[in-house]
C-alpha positions in Angstrom: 22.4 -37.0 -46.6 22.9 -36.4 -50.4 23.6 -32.3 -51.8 20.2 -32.2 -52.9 18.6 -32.7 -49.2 20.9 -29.7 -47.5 19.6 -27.0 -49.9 16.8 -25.3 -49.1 14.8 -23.7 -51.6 13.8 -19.9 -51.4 11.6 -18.0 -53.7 13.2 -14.2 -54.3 12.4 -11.6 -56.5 14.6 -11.0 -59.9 14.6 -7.7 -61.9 17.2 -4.8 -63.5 17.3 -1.6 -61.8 19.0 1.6 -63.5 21.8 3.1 -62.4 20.7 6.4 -61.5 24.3 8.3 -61.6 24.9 7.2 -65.1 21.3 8.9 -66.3 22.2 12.2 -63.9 25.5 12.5 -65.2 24.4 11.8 -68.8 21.9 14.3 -68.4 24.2 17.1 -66.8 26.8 16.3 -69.8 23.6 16.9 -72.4 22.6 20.4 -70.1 26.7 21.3 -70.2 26.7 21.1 -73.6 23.0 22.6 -74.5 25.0 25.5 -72.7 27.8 25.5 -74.7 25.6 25.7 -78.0 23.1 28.3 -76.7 26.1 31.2 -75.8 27.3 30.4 -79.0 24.0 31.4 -80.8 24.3 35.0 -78.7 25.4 37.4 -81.0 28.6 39.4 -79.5 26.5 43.1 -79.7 23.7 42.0 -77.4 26.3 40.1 -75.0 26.7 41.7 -71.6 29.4 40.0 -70.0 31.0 37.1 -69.8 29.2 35.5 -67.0 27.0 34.2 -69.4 28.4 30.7 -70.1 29.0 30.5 -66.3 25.2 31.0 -65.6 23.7 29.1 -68.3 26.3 26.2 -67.3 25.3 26.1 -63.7 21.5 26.1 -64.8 21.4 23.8 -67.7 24.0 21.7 -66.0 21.7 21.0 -63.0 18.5 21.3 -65.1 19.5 18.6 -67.1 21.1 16.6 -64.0 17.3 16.7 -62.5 16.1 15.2 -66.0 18.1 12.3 -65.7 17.6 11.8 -62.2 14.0 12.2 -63.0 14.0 9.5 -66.4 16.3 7.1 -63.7 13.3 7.0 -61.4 10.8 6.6 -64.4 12.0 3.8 -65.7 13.0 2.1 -62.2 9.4 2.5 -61.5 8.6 0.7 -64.8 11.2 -2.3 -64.1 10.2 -2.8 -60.7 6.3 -3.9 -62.6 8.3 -6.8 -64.6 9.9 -8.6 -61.8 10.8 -12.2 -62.7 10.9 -15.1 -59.8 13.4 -17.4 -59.4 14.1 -20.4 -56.6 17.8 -19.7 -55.4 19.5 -21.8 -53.0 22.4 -21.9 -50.4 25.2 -23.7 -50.8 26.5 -25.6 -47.3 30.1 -26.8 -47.8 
């Protein structure tokens, strides 16, 4: 028996999936920072305490870590349409 007549042949499915912790923790970097920038633009007389920058990091933090959890499962959804096919084989040695 030659190489060629021990491989079977077996049709799969081929196609790129995101990696959904890179978009969450891309979007809870963006949110941490959106934070940052909007205690900034508080003026100091209408400031209550400093709490302020701890609530609007938790929030924006996780607001913007369900955003890019959210855009991970968007485009997944929109990869999983362009699925190529491909024959793949098992090598025997």
């Amino acid at each position: 028996m030659t190489t060629n007549e021990n491989q079977a042949g077996e049709v799969v499915e081929i196609r790129r999936a995101p990696k959904v912790l890179s978009f969450a923790l891309t979007g809870a970097a963006i949110g941490l920072v959106l934070s940052f920038l909007l205690n900034l633009l508080i003026p100091d007389d209408s400031r209550s305490n400093e709490n302020v920058l701890g609530l609007l990091l938790v929030a924006l933090g996780s607001l913007g870590l369900g955003v890019g959890v959210m855009f991970a499962i968007i485009f997944d959804l929109v990869s999983s349409r362009r699925t190529k096919q491909a024959v793949a084989s098992k090598e025997v040695q």
